[in-house]
C-alpha distance (Angstrom), angle and dihedral (degrees) to the residues before:
residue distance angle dihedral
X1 . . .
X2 4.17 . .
X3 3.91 113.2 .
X4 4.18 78.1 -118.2
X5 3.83 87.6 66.3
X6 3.78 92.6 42.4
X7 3.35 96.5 52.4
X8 4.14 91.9 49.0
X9 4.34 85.5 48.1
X10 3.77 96.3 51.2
X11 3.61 98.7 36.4
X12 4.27 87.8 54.3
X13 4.03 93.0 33.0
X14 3.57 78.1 61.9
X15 3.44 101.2 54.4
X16 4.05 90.4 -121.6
X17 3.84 114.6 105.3
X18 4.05 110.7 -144.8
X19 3.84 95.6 -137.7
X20 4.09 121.4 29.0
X21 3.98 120.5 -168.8
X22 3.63 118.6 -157.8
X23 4.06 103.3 -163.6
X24 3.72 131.4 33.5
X25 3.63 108.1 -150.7
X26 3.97 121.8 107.5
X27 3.66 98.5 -59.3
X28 4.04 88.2 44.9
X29 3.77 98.9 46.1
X30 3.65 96.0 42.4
X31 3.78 88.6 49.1
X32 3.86 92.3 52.2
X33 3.78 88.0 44.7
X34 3.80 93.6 59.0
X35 3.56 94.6 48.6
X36 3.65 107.2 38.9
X37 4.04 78.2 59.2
X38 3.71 81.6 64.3
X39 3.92 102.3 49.8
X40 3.38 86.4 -115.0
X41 4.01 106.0 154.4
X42 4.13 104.5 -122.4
X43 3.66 139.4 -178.2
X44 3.84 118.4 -159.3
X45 3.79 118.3 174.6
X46 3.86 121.9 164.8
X47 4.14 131.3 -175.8
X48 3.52 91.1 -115.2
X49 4.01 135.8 68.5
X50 3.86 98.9 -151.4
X51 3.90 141.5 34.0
X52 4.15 108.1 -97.2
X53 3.40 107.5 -84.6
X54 4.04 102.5 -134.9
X55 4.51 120.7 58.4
X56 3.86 108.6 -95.2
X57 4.12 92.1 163.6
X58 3.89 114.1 36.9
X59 4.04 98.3 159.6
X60 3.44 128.2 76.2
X61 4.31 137.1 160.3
X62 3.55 140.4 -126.0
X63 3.67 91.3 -98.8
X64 3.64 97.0 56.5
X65 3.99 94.0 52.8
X66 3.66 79.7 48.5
X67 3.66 88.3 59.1
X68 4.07 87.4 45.6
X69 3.38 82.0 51.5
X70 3.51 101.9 54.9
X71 4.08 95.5 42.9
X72 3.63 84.6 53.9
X73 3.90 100.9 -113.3
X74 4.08 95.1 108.7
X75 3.68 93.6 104.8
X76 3.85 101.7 52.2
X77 3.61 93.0 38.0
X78 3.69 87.9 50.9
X79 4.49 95.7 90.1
X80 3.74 93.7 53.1
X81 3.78 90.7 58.4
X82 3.88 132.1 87.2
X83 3.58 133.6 171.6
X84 3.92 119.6 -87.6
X85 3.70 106.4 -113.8
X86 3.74 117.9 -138.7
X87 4.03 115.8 -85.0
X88 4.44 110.5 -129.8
X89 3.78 102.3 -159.7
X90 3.92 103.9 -153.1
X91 3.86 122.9 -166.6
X92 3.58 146.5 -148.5
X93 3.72 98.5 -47.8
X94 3.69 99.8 28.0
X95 4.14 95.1 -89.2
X96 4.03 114.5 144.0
X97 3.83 99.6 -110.4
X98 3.90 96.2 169.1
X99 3.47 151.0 12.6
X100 4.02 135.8 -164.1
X101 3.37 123.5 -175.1
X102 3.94 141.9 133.2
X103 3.78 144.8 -46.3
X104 4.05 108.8 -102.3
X105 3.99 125.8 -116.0
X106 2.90 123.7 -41.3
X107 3.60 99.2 61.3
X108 3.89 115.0 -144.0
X109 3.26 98.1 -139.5
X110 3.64 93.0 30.3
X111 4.12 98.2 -115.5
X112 3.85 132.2 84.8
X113 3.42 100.9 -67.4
X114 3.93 94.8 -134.6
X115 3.44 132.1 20.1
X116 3.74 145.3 174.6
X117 3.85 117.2 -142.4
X118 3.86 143.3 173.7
X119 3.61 110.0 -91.0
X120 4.36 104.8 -158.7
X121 4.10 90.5 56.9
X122 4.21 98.5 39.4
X123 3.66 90.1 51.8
X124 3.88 96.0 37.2
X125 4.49 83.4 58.9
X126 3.72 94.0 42.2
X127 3.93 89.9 57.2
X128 3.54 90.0 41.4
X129 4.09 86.2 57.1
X130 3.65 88.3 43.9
X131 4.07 94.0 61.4
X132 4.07 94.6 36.7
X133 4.39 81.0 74.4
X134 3.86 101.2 89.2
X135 4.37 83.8 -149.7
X136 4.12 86.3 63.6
X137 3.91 116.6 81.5
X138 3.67 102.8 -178.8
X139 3.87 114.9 -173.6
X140 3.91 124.4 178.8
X141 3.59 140.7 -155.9
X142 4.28 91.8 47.3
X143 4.03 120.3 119.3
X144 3.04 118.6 -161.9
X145 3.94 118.0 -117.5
X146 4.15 100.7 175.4
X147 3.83 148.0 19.2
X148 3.38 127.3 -166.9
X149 3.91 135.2 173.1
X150 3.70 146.5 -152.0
X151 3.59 132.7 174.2
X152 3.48 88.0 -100.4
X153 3.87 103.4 56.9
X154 4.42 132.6 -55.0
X155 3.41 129.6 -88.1
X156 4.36 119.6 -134.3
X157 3.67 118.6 -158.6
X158 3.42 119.0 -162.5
X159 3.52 143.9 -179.1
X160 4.54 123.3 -147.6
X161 3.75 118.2 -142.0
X162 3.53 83.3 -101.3
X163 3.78 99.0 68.7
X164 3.86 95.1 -104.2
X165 3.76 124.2 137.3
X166 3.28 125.0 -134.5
X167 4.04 143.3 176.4
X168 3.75 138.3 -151.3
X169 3.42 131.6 -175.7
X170 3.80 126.4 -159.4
X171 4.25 139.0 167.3
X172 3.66 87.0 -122.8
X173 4.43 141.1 12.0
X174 3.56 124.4 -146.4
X175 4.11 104.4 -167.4
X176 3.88 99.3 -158.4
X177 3.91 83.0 163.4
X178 3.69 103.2 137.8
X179 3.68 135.5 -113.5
X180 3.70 99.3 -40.3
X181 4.23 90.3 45.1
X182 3.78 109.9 179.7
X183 3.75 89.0 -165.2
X184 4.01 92.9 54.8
X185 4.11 86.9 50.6
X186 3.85 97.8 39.4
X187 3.94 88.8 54.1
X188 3.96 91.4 44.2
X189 3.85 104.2 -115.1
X190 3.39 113.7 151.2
X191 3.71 132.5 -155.4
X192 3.70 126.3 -113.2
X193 4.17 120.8 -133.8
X194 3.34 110.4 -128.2
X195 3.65 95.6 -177.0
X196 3.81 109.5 -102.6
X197 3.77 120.3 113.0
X198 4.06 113.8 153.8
X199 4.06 133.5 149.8
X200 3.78 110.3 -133.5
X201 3.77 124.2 156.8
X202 3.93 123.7 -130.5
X203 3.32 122.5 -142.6
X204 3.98 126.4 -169.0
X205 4.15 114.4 -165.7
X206 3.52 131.8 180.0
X207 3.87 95.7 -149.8
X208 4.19 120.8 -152.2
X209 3.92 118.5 -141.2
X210 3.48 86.0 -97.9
X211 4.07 92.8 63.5
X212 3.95 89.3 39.9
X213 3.25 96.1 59.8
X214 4.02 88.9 62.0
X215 3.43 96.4 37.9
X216 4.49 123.8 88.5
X217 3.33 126.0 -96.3
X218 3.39 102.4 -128.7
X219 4.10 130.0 32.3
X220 3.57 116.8 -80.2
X221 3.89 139.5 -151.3
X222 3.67 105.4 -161.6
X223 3.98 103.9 -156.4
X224 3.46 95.0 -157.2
X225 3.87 125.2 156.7
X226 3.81 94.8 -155.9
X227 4.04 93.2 52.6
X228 3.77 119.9 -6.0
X229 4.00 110.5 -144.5
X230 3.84 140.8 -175.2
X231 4.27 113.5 -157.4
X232 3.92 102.0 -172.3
X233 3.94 127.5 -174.6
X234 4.03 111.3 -131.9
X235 3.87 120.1 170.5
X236 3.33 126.2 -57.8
X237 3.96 118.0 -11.5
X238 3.82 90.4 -30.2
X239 3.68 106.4 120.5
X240 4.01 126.1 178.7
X241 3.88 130.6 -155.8
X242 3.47 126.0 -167.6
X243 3.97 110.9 -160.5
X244 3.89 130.3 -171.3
X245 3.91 110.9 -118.9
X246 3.73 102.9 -133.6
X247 4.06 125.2 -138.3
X248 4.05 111.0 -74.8
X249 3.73 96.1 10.1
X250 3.89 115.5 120.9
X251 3.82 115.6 -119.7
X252 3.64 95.4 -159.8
X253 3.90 86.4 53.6
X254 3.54 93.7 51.6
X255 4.00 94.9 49.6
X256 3.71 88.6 63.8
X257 3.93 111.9 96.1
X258 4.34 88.7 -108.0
X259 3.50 81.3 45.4
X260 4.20 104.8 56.2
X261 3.89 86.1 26.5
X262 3.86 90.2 65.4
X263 3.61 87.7 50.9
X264 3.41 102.1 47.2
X265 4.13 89.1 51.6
X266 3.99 92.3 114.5
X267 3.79 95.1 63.4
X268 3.84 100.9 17.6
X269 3.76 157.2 34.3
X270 3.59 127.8 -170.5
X271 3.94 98.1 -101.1
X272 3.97 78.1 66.7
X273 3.46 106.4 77.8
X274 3.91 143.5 -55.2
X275 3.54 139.2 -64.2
X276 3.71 113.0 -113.1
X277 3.44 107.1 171.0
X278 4.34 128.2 -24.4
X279 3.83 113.5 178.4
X280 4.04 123.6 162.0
X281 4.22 110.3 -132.9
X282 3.83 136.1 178.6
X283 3.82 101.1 -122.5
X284 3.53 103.6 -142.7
X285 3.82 137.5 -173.5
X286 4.24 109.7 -139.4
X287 3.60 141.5 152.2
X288 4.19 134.0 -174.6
X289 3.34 113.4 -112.3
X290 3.41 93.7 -146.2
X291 3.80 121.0 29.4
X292 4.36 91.1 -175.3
X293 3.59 121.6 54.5
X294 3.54 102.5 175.0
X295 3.99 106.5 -70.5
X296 4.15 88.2 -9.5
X297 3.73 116.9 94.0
X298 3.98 121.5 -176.1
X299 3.69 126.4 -149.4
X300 3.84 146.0 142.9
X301 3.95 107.2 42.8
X302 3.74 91.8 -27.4
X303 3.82 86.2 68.5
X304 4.04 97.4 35.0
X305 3.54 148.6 1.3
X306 4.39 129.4 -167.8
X307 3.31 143.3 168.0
X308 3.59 114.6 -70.2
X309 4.05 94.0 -131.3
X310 3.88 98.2 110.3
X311 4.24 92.9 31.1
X312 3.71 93.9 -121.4
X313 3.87 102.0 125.7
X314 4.07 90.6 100.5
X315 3.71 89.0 33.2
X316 3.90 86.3 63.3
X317 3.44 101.0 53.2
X318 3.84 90.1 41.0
X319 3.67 85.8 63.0
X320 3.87 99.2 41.9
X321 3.57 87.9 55.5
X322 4.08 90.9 48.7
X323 3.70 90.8 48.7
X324 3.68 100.0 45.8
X325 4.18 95.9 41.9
X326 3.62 95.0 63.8
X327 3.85 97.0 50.1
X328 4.26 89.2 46.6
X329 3.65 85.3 50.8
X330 3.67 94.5 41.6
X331 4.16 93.8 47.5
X332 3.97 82.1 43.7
X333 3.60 100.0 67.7
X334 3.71 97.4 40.2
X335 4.34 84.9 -104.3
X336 3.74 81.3 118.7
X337 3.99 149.8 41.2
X338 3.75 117.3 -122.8
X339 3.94 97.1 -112.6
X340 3.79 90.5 62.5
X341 3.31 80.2 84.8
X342 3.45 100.8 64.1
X343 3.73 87.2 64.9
X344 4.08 86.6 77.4
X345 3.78 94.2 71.1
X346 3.27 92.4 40.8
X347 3.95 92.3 53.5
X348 3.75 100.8 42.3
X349 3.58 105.1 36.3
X350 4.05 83.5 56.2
X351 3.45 95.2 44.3
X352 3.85 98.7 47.8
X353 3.73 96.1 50.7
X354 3.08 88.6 53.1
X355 3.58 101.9 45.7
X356 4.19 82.5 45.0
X357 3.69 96.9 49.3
X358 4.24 83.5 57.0
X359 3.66 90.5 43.2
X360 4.64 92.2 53.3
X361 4.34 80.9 48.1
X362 3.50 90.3 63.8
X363 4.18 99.3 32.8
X364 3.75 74.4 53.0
X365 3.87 92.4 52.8
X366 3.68 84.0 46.7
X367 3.74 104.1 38.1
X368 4.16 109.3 47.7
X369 3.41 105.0 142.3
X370 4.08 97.2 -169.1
X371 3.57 115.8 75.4
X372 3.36 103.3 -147.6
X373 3.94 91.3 54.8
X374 4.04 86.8 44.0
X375 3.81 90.9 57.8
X376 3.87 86.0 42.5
X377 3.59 81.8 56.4
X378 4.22 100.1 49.7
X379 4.00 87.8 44.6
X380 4.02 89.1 51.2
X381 3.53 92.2 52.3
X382 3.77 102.4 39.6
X383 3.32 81.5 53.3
X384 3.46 98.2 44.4
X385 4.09 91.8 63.5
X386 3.70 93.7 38.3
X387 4.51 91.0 -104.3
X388 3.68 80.8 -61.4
X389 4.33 106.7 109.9
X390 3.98 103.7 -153.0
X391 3.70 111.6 -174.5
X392 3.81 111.5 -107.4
X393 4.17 109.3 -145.8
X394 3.56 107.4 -118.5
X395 3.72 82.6 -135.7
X396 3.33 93.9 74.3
X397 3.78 96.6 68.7
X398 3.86 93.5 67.4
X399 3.37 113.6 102.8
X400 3.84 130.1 -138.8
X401 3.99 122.9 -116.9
X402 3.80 105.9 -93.2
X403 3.93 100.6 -170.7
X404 3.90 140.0 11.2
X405 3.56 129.6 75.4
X406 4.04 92.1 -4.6
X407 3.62 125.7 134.2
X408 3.79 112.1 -93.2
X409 3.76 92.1 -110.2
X410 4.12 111.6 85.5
X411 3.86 96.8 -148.1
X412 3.89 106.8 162.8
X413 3.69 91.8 -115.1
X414 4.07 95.0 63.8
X415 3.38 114.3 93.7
X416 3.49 96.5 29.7
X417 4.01 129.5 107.9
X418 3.76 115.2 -97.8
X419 3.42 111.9 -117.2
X420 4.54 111.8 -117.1
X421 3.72 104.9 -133.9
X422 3.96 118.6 -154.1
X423 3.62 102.5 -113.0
X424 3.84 130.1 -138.0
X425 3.79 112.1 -121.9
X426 4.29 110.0 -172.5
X427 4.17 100.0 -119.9
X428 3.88 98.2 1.1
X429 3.25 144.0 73.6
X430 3.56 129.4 -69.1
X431 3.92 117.0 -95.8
X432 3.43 143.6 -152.1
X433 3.84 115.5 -110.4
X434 3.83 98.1 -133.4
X435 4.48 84.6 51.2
X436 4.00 81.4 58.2
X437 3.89 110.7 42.7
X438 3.55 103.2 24.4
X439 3.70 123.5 -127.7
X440 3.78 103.9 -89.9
X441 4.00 118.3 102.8
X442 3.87 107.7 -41.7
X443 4.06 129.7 -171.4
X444 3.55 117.2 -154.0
X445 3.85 136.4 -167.9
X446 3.68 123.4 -155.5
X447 4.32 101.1 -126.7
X448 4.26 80.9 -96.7
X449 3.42 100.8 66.5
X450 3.44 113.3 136.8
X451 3.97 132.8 -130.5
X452 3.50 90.9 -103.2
X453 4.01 90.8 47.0
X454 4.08 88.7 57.9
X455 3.42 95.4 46.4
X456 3.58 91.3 49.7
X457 3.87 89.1 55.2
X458 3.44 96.0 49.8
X459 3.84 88.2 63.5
X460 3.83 87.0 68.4
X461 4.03 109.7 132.2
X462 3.89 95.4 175.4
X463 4.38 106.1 122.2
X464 3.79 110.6 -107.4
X465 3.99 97.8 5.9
X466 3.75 113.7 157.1
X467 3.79 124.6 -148.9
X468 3.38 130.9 -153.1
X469 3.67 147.0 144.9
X470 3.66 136.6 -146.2
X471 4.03 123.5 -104.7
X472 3.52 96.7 23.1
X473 3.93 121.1 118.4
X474 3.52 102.4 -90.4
X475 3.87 99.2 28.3
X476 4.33 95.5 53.3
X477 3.71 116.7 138.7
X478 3.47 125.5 -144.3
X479 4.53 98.7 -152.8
X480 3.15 105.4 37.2
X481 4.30 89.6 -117.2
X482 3.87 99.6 131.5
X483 3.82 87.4 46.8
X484 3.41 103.3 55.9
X485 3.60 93.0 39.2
X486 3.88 91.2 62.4
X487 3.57 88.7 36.9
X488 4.13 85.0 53.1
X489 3.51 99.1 46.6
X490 4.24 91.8 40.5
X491 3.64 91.2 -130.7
X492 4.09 136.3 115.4
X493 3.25 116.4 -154.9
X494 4.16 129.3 40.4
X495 3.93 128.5 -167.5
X496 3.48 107.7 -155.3
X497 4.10 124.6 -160.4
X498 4.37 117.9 -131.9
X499 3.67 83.4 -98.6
X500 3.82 94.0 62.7
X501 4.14 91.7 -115.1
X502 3.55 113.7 130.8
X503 3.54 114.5 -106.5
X504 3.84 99.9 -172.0
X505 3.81 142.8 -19.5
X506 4.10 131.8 -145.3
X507 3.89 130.0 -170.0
X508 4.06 87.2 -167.0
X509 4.09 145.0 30.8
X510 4.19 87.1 -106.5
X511 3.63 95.3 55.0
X512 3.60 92.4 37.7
X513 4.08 90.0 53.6
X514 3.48 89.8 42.3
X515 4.27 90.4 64.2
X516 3.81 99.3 37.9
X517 4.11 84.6 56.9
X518 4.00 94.1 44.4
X519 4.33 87.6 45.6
X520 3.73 96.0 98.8
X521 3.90 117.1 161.0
């Protein structure tokens, strides 16, 4: 039996899981998913029997179906996902003044690099892979009414919807609990303003042929003064606007079906389509300012909340959960120290003010309310591209990790996510990289890595690292990505973290050396 499976045993022999998850919506369920494909021993329990019912996210990136990828779920998420269309920006007087889109072929990380998707279905699988792990006990209908913590490990109360207490007692808590977490207050972290309080209305329609036909092609931010709107494209007929509430109007009013039907007059009547969902919202901007109290870690909305402009608040939690599963499983086995975990909060609360702060500049672009400063704005970025609108990849708006567990040396390509090449197989079909090496620690060479480079690799002491270079026969690829990107960055060799970030970069066997002795978990 692996340590990994003696660790799950004792820790559930004992009545005490290692890992408890308070919340089983995205952030929740992918979290359970990623450790139950550890062994790690999990409890998930959640207020609510079933996934909502109506699409909250619809956006998602290439390195979150990466992440579906790598749990296994890629496939049977794969219908409820469509490509994400480009967004045209127009201005004042109806001029194109921006455009996002994509990345070209080849992909980096070998998927679409952003997609919309139907929320109620993708969340209803990635439970359902969450519960096929015989370490995950998921059980529903519980709310949680108290935490409390020792040095040892926390202790959830909860109460069933049939009056009932209840206890569990786990190692660690993940409170993936929403917005309104009653873990995140109980523990006394606090959220930090990041300035970005606005009323809009959302508005979810499944649209006939009829309404299609009078409907753009591609999404749409209408940078408006008078009412600033988002059009998106989501699969199939389902179509989303996002509609500034002005001053003095009532956003309870306007969440009513007279209510979003009055707004959506521009683009639709009623003999159009069908209301799906319409609910008014303050988009805000807000991060935890602590992400590790004691044994309690935060994450998904419980740990943040942005403006939905870029489609990144699922995204976010996606990756907290990635970032944080690894190191639990890592710590769990004995691979790891405790304090490696500290390096999570560190990480992600960098990384999604960041990411946030980029986000309020273009709700900003978006949003201006005064129309001389919006046609300020159109000028400036006419101007800015010469008259000529070039579409800007949304990918580039992602930032890379800036501290952590990162090498000591702040190359520009640390920090970043390693691309996943398509690799050649001789006779077969070609294969993802991540399908072929796994997603534990991996080493790899660029094809012109020298003798002394190898060697240097094979001097790696860090458990479960796998070496490989590029250009040999079982490590071919078929687009030339992982080439250029070494070529790019001048460097030959990468180490690469489980959650496909790149921990470190070296351009010789001396500064290689030199980062496999200072990784210490």
């Amino acid at each position: 039996m692996s340590a990994q499976s003696k660790a799950g045993l004792t820790a559930r022999d004992a009545g005490v899981y290692d890992v408890a998850i308070v919340g089983f919506g995205p952030t929740g369920a992918i979290a359970a998913g990623l450790l139950g494909a550890q062994g790690v021993s999990t409890y998930v329990c959640d207020k609510l029997h079933d996934v909502y019912d109506k699409p909250r996210a619809i956006a998602l990136d290439h390195e979150i179906t990466r992440l579906f990828q790598q749990m296994g779920v890629a496939q049977k998420i794969k219908p409820h996902l469509e490509p994400f269309t480009d967004s045209v920006y127009y201005g004042v007087d109806g001029q194109v003044i921006k455009r996002m889109s994509t990345v070209a072929p080849p992909y980096p990380l070998s998927h679409a690099p952003s997609v919309v998707f139907t929320q109620p279905p993708v969340e209803r699988i990635l439970r359902a892979h969450a519960q096929s792990f015989p370490s995950v006990k998921v059980e529903l209908g519980l709310t949680l009414t108290q935490v409390t913590q020792d040095e040892d490990g926390a202790l959830l109360a909860l109460r069933g919807d049939d009056g009932r207490s209840s206890s569990v007692r786990a190692r660690y808590v993940i409170a993936c609990d929403g917005a309104s977490s009653v873990v995140r207050g109980q523990v006394g972290i606090t959220l930090e303003d990041l300035d970005f309080d606005e009323p809009w209305l959302v508005v979810d329609v499944l649209v006939n042929e009829q309404g299609l036909a009078k409907l753009p092609t591609t999404s749409v931010q209408y940078c408006n003064p008078e009412r600033p709107s988002s059009f998106l494209i989501c699969p199939g007929k389902h179509r989303r606007w996002e509609i500034s509430i002005n001053p003095g109007e009532d956003p309870k009013e306007l969440a009513t079906p007279e209510g979003a039907w009055r707004l959506l007059a521009p683009w639709l009547t009623p003999d159009d389509g069908t209301l799906w969902r319409q609910a008014s919202y303050r988009f805000h901007a807000l991060v935890a300012d602590e992400w590790r109290k004691g044994r309690v870690f935060v994450a998904g909305d419980a740990a943040h909340q942005q403006p939905p402009f870029l489609g990144q608040g699922m995204c976010q939690g996606a990756r907290d959960a990635a970032n944080l599963c690894w190191k639990l499983g890592s710590v769990l086995r004995g691979d790891a120290g405790d304090a490696v975990l500290d390096s999570y909060g560190v990480e992600r609360k960098a990384h999604v003010t960041e990411l946030t702060t980029r986000i309020k500049a273009i709700g900003k672009i978006i949003g201006e309310r005064d129309p001389v400063r919006a046609r300020e704005r159109d000028a400036r970025l006419l101007a800015e591209c010469g008259g000529v609108v070039r579409p800007t990849p949304r990918q580039d708006v992602q930032p890379a990790l800036q501290s952590g567990l990162l090498a000591a040396d702040a190359h520009a390509a640390r920090g970043t996510i390693f691309p996943q090449p398509w690799l050649h197989k001789e006779g077969a079909d070609p294969v993802r990289m991540d399908d072929t090496l796994g997603c534990g620690w991996r080493l790899v060479l660029a094809a012109d890595a020298d003798a002394a480079l190898q060697a240097a690799a094979r001097t790696a002491g860090l458990p479960g690292l796998r070496t490989v270079q590029l250009g040999t026969p079982e490590f071919t690829e078929r687009d030339g990505v992982l080439a250029a990107w070494f070529q790019r960055h001048g460097v030959r060799a990468a180490l690469v973290r489980p959650d496909h970030y790149v921990y470190g970069v070296a351009a010789n066997a001396m500064a290689l050396s030199e980062q496999l002795a200072a990784l210490r978990l």
